[in-house]
Structures are given as C-alpha cells and as structure tokens.
KOLDRENMAR-655360 format. One record per residue: x, y, z of N, C-alpha, C in turn; residue number from 0. Coordinates in steps of 0.2 Angstrom, whole numbers. Atoms other than C-alpha are relative to their C-alpha. Layout:
// residues N
X|Y|Z|X|Y|Z|X|Y|Z|NUM
...
This chain:
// residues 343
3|3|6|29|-110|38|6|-3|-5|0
-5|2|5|46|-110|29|3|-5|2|1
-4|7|-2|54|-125|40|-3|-4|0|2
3|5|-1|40|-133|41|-1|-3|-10|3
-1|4|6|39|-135|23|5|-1|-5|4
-5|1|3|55|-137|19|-1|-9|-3|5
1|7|4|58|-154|9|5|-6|0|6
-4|5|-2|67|-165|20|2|2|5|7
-3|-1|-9|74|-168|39|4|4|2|8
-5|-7|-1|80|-150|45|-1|2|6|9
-1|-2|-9|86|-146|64|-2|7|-2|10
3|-8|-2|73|-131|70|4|1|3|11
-4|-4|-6|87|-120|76|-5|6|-2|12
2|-7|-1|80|-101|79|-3|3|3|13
-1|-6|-4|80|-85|86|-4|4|-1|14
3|-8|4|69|-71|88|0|5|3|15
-2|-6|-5|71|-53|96|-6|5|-1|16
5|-4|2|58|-40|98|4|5|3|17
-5|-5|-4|63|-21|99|4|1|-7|18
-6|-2|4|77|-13|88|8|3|1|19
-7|2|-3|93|-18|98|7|0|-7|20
-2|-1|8|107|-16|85|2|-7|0|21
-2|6|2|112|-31|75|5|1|-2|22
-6|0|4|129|-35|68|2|-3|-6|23
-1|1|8|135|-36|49|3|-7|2|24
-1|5|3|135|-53|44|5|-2|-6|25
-6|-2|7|150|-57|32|-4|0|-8|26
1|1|5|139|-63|18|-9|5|-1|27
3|-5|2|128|-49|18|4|5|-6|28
-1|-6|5|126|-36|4|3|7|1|29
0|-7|-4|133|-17|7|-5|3|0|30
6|-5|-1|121|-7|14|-5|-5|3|31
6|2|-3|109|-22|20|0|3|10|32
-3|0|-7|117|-19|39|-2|9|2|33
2|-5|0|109|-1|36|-8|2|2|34
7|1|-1|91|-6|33|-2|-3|7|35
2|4|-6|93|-19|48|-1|1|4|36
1|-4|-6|97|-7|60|-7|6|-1|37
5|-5|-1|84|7|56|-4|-3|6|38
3|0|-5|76|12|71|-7|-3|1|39
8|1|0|58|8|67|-1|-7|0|40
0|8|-3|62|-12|71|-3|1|3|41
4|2|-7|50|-20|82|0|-6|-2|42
-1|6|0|54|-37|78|4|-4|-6|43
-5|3|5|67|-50|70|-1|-7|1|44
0|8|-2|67|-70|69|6|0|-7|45
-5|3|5|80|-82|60|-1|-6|3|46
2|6|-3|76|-99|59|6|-6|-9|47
-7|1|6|91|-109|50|4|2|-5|48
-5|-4|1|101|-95|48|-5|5|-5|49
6|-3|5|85|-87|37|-2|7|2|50
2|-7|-6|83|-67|44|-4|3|-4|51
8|-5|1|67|-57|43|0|3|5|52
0|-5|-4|67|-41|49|-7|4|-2|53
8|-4|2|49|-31|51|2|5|5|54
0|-6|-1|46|-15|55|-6|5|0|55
7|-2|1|32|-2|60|2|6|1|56
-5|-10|-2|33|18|57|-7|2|-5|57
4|-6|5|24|33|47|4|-1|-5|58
-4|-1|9|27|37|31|8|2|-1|59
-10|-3|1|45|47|35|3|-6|1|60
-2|5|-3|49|31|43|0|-5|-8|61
2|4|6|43|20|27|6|2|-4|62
-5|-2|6|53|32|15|7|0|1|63
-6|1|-2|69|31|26|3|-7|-4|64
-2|8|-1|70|12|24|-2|-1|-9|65
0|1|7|65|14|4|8|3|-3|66
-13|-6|5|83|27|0|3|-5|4|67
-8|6|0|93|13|10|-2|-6|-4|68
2|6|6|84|-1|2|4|4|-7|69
-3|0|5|89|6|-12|6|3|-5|70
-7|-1|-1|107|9|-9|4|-6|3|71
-4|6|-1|110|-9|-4|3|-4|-7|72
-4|2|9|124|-15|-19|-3|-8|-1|73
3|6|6|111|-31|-25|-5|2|-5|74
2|-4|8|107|-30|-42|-7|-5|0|75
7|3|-2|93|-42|-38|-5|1|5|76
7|-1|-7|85|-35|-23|-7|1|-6|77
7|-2|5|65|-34|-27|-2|5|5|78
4|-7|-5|55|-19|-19|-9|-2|-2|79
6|0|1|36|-25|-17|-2|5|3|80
5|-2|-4|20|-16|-12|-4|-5|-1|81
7|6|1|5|-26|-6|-4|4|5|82
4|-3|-5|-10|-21|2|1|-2|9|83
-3|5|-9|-9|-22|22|-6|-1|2|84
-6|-2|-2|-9|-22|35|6|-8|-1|85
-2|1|0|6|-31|37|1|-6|6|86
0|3|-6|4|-47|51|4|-7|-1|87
-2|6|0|13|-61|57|0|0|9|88
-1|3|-6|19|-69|74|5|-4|4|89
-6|2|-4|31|-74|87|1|-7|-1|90
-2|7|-1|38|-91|90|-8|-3|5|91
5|0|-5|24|-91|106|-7|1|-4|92
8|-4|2|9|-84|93|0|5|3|93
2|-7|-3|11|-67|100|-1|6|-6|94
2|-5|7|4|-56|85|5|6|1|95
-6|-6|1|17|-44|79|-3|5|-7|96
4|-3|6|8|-30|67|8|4|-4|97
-6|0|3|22|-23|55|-2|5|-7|98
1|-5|8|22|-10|38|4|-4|-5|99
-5|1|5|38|-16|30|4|-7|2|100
-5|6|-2|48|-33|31|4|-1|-4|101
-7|1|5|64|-36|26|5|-6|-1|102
0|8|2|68|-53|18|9|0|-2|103
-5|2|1|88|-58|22|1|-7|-4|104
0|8|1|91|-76|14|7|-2|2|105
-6|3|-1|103|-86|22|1|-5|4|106
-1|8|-3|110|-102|30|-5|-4|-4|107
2|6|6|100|-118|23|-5|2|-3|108
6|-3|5|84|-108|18|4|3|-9|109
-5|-3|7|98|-100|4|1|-5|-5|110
-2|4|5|105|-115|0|-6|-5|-2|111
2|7|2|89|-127|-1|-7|4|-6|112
7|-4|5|77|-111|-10|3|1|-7|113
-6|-4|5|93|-105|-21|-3|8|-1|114
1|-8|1|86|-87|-19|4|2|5|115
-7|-2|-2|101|-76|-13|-4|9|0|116
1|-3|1|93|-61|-16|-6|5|5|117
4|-4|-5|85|-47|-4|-6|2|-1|118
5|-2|2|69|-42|-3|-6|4|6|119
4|-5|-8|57|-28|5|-4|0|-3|120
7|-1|2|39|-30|5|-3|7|5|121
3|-7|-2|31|-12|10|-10|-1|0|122
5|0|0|13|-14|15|-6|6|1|123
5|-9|0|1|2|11|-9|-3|4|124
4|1|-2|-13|0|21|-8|6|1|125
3|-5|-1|-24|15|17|-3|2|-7|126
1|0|6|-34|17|2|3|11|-3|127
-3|-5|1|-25|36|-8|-8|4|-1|128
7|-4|0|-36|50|-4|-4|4|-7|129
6|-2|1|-53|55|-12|0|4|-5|130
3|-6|3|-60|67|-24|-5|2|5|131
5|0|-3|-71|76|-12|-5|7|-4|132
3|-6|3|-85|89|-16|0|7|6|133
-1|-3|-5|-80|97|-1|5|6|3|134
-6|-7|3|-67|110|-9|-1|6|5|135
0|-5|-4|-74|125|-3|2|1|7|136
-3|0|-5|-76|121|14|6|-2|4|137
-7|-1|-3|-60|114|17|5|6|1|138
-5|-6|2|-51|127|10|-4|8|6|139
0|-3|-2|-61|138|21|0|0|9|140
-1|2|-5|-58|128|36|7|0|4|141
-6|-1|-2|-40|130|35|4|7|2|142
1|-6|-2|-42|148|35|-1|0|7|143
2|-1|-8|-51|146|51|3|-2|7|144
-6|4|-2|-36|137|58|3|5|5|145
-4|-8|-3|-30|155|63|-4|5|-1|146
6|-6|-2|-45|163|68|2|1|7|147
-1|-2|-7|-45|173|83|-4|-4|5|148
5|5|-5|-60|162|90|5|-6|2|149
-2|7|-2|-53|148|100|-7|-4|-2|150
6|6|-1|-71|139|98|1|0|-12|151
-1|0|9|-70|142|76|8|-3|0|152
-6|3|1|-50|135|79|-2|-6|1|153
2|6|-1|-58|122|86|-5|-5|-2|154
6|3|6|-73|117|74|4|-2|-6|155
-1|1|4|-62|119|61|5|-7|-1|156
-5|5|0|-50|106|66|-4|-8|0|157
3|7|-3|-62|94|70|-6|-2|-5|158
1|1|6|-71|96|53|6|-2|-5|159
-8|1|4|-53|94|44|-1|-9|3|160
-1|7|-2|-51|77|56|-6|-4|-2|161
5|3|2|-68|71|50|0|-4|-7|162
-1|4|6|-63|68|33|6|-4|-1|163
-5|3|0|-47|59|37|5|1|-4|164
-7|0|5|-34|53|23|-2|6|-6|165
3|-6|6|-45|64|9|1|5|2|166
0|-10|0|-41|81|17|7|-2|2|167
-8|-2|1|-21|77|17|2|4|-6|168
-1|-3|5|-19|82|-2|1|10|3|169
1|-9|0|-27|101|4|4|1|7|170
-7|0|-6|-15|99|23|7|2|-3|171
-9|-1|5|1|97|12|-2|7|-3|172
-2|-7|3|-2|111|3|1|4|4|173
0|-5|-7|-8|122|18|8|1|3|174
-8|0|-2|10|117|23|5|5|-2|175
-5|-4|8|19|124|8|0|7|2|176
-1|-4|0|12|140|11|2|6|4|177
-2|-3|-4|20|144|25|-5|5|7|178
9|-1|-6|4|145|38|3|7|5|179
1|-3|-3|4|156|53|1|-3|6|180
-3|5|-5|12|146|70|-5|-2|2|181
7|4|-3|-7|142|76|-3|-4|-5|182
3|5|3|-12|134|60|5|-3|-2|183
-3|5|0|4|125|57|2|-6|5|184
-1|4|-4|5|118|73|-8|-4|0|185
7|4|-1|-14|113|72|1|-6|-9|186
2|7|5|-12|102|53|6|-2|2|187
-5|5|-3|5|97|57|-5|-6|6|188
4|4|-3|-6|89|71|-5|-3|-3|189
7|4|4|-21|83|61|5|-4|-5|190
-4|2|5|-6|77|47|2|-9|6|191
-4|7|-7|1|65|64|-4|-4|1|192
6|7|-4|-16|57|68|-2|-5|-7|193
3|6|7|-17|51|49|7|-4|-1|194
-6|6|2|-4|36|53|1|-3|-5|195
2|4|4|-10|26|40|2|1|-6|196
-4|-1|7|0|23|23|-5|0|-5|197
3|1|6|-8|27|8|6|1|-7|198
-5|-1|3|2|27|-10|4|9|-2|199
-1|-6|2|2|44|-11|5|4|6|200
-5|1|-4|14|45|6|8|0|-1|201
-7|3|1|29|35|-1|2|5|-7|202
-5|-4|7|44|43|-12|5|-7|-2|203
-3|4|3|50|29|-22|7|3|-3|204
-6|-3|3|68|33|-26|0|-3|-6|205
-1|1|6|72|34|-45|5|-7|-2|206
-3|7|1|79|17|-54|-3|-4|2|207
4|7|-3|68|5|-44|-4|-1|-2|208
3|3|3|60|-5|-51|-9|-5|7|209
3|2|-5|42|-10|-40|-3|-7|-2|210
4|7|0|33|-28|-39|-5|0|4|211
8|0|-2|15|-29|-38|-2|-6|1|212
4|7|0|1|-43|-35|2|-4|-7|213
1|4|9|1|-48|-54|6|0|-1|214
-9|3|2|22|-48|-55|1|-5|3|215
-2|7|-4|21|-61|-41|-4|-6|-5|216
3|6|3|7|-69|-48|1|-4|-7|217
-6|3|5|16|-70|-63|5|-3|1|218
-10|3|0|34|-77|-58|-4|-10|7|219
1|5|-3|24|-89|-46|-3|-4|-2|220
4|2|6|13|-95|-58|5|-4|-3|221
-6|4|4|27|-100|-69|3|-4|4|222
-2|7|-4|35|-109|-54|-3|-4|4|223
5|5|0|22|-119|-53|4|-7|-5|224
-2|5|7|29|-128|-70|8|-1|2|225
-9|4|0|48|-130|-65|2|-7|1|226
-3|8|1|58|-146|-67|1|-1|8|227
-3|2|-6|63|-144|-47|-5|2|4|228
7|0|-3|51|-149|-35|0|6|5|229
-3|-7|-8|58|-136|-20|-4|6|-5|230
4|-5|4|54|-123|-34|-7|1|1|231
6|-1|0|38|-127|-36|-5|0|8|232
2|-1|-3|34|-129|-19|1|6|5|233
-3|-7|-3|43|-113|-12|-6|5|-5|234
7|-3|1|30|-105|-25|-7|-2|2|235
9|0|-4|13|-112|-18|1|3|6|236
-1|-2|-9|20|-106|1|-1|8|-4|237
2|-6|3|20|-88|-10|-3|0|-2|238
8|-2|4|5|-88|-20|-4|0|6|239
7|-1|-4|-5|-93|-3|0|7|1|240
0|-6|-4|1|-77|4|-3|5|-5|241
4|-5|6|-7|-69|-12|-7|0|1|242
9|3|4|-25|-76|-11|-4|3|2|243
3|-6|-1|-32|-60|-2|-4|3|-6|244
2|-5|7|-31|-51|-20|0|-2|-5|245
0|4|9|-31|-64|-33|-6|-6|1|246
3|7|-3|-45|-77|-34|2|-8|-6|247
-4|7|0|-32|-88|-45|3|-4|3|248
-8|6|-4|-22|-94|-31|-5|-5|3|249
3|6|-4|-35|-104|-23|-2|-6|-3|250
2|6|6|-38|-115|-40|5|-1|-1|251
-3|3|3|-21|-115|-44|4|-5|6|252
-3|2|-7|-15|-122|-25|-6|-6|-3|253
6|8|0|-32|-136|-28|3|-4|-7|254
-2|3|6|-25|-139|-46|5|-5|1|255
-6|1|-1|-7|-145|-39|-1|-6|8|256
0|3|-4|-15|-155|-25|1|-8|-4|257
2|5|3|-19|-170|-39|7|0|-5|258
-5|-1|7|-8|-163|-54|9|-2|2|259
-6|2|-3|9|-164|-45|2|-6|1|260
-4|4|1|19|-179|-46|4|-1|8|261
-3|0|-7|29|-175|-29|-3|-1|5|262
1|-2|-8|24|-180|-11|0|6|3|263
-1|-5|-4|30|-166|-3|-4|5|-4|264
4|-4|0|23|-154|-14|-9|0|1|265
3|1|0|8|-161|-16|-3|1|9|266
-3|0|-5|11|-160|4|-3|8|2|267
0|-7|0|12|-141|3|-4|3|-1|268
4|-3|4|-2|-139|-8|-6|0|4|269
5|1|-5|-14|-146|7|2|6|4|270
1|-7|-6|-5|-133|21|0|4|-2|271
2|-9|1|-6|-119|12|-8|2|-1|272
8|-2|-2|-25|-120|8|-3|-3|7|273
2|1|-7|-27|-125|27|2|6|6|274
-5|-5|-6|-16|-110|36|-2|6|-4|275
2|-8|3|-23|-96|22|-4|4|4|276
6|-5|-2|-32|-82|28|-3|0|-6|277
8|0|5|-46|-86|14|-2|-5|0|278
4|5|-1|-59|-97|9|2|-3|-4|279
-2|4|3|-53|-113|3|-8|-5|0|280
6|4|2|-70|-121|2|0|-6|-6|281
1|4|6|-68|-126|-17|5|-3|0|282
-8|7|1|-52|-137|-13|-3|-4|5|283
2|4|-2|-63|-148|-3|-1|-6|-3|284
1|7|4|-68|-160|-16|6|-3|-1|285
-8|4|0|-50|-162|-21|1|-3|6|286
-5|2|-9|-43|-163|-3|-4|-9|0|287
4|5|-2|-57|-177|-1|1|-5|-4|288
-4|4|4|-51|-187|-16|7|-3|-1|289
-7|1|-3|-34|-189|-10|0|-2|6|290
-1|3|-6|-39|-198|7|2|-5|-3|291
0|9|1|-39|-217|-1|8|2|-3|292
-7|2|3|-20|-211|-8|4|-5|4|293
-5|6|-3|-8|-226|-6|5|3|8|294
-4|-4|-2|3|-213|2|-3|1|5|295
2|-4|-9|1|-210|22|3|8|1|296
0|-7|-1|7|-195|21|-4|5|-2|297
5|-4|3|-2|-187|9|-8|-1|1|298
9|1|-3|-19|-195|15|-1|4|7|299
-1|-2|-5|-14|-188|32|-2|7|0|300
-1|-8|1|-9|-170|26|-7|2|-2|301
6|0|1|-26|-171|17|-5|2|4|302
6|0|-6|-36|-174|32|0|5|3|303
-3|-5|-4|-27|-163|41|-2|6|-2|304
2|-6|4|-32|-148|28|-7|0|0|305
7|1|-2|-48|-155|29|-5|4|7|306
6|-2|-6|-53|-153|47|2|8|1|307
-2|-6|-2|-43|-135|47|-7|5|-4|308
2|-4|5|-54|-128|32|-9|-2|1|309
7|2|0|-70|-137|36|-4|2|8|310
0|-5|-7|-69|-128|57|2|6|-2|311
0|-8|-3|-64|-112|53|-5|4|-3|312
2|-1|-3|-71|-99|58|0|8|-5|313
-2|-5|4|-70|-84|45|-2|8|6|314
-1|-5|-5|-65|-67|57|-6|3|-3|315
4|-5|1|-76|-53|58|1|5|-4|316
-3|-8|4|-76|-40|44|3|-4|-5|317
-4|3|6|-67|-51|33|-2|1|-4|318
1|-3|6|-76|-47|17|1|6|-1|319
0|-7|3|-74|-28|19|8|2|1|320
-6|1|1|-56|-31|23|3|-2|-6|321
-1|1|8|-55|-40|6|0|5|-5|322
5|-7|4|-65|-25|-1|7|3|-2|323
-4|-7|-2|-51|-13|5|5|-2|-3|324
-6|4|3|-36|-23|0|1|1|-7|325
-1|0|6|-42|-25|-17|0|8|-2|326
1|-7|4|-47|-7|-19|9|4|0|327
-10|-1|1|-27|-3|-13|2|-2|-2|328
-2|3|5|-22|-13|-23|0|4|-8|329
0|-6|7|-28|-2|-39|4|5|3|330
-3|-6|0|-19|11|-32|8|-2|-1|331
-8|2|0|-2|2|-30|1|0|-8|332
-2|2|7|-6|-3|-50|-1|7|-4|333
-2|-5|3|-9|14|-53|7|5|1|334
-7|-2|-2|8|21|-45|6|-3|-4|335
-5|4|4|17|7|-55|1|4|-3|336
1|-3|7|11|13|-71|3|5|0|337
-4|-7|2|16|31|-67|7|1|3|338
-9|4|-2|33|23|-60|3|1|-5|339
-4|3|6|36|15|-75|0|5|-7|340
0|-6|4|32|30|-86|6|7|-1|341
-4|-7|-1|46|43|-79|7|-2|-4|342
C-alpha cells in the first residue's frame, strides 16, 4: 500500500523472507535495532525500496523479550504502540501472514520521501484482560484439587479451570507463586500454555517508555491532515485507515479530504484507502460519486475504482463482534496507559 501510494514514479524493487534466518546490521541502523530483528519469534520480513518491516508471532515471554530490546535501541524517537489485534497482513503472493508484533525500519526512499527516520513497534494485544468472576470459591478450591490423590478429581479440576480461560490466569499466577506440589505445577503450567492469547495484563512494559494508543495516533494523524506538505498528509490518511476498526472519525475524515484537498494524489489516496479498509465505507459514497465528472482522469478513475470495491464488498463473518472485541481492548490498553503514566 506504501508504494503504491507513494507520490510520484517509483521502481517496485522488494524482497520478502518467511521464517527467522538471521539478517545482517545495516549501517544506518540504530544500536540495538539488529537485536530486535533477529529475535527468534520472526515469521516474516519484506522491504520494498529499501523500507524493512519485520513481524513476529509468540507468547507473552516472547512479546516481553522483544519490548526490553525495543527499548534498549539508542532512538530517542522510537514510538512503542498497542492496538487491538490480531495482527494481519500478507505476502507479495497474498498469502495471509498472522503476526503479534511488527517492527517498523524506515529506510531507502520510503525515509527519504516520508521524512520519518524513526523506529517503530506496534504490539497487537488480542485478548480482552481477565474478568471479575463470582467464581472465587471454586477456583480456589479447584486448584487444590490439582493435587488430589483421584486421578478422575485431577482431571475435573483441570477442565473446570480450562473452562474459564483468560479469567482464571490472575488465580494460576498466584497458585504459581506459591510453590505448588510437582502434579499441580505441572498441571497450570499447562493450562497457563494453552491461554496463547495476549491480554494487557501479560506484557511488562520496561520503565521510561512511553506507550502510544488509538487516540495518540488519531491525534498526530489528524493534525497531519492540515500540513503545508502534501506526502504528509497523504502518509497520514494511509495511517488513519488502519485506525478505522476503533475510531468512527476516520471514515469522515478520509470522505472530508476526498473533495477538501487541493492535491490529486491525495485526494487519490483518500479514494484507496476507503476502498482497501477493513470497514464500512458506505457514507463515502455520495462524495466518491460527486467526484466522477472531475476534470481530472485520474481522480474520476481512482473514484470509480473505490466505488465498485465498496459498493461489491462483502462484509466477513463475525465482523461486528470482532469490532465489539477490538474496542473493548482497547479500553484496557487506555486503562494500562493511564496507570503507565502514573508511576
């Protein structure tokens, strides 16, 4: 999406590797980026004029590993987001690559034509933070049961514990703490292994960092909506779409900049972004459609072209409760901030 909407005639060169083969330090890397590159938990890299994005899929030890080197890479600029996941993209081919964490290089002509220089990991929590349940008693008495002499009570109680999923971590970790009994450590260790799935109460954000949420993006994008330099503003509509899961401003202010903009190309940009979203572009159809008779063949084109994509698709299954979910972790990410930003 980044080459294509670059703003002006650019040789597709690029490369992309699945797997986590080592890579080699780059000279104009930062110290310490060549630490996060390599962690093992790679399953996929592309560069597409000189531009590296590395993604990554793991558990939570995996997640925290890749946040204490992130944030021992010497850029005083790097950003450290959360967003709700999961995390998805795809190969050159379309081959779906699922992913936790992505870690954003800038470099060759993406650098020079974004002017963003600086690193950036997005960490996708896919898991809403466990529950208040009224289920105290019997967990607590099920953990006992963990190391009963019954093989058939070791085996209910595990599969009541498993039944509640991420809500019965909190009372696991503890059980942990207290130094169990070799049959019931090896049994929630076990139950602790089958809940893959990140929630914010998982990650250990190392002290000093600073986190970037939905509403810091949608702030700083927002704003470069109104810049003097048209790449600017178009570099932010390509980021806001990817917001429009959790905000219902981006879908108005991408339809605002189809007509408001001044530039071809952005206005350009403003059409492929509400046609390549994962949401509903619906209420950008009147615009879109007022911009056929434009003078401009390109932009009547780009228009149409946004048109027949928004006016055929096909909305996935489950997509509202996937929204549901998104936004509810989302409230947990902004309540993590807060008590971030507190210490």
């Amino acid at each position: 999406m980044a080459l294509i909407l670059m703003p002006g005639p650019v040789l597709a060169l690029g490369e992309e590797s699945f797997g986590n083969a080592p890579v080699l330090k780059q000279p104009d890397w930062a110290e310490g980026v060549i630490d996060v590159v390599n962690l093992k938990s790679r399953v996929y890299s592309r560069w597409v004029n000189g531009n590296e994005n590395f993604f990554y899929r793991g558990d939570a030890q995996a997640l925290n590993e890749a946040l204490r080197k992130f944030a021992a890479v010497k850029d005083e600029g790097r950003q450290r987001i959360l967003l709700p996941g999961p995390g998805k993209t795809h190969s050159f081919e379309r081959k779906p690559v699922a992913f936790d964490l992505q870690f954003h290089v800038p470099s060759g002509i993406y650098k020079a034509v974004s002017k963003r220089g600086h690193v950036v990991m997005t960490v996708y929590i896919n898991a809403r933070k466990p529950q208040e349940t009224p289920a105290r008693k019997s967990i607590e008495k099920w953990l006992v049961d963990l190391n009963n002499d019954s093989f058939e009570t070791r085996e209910k109680a595990s599969r009541e514990l498993e039944k509640l999923g991420n809500d019965a971590k909190p009372f696991l970790r503890a059980a942990l703490k207290i130094q169990p009994a070799p049959e019931a450590r090896r049994r929630i260790e076990g139950l602790l292994g089958k809940l893959r799935e990140v929630d914010v109460t998982d990650l250990e954000i190392p002290e000093g960092t600073k986190i970037l949420s939905v509403d810091d993006l949608l702030a700083i994008h927002l704003r470069a909506l109104k810049d003097t330099d048209s790449t600017a503003r178009g570099m932010a509509l390509q980021d806001l779409s990817g917001l429009a899961p959790y905000s219902d401003k981006v879908v108005s202010a991408l339809t605002e900049m189809l007509s408001k903009d001044q530039n071809e190309w952005v206005r350009r940009v403003a059409a492929g972004c509400l046609a390549n979203g994962e949401f509903k572009a619906k209420s950008a159809v009147p615009a879109l459609k007022a911009g056929l008779d434009d003078p401009d063949a390109n932009i009547s084109k780009a228009f149409q072209a946004a048109l027949d994509e928004i006016e055929n698709a096909k909305e996935p299954p489950g997509q509202e409760e996937e929204i549901k979910k998104r936004r509810s972790i989302l409230g947990d990410i902004n309540e993590l901030k807060k008590t971030d930003e507190k210490k």
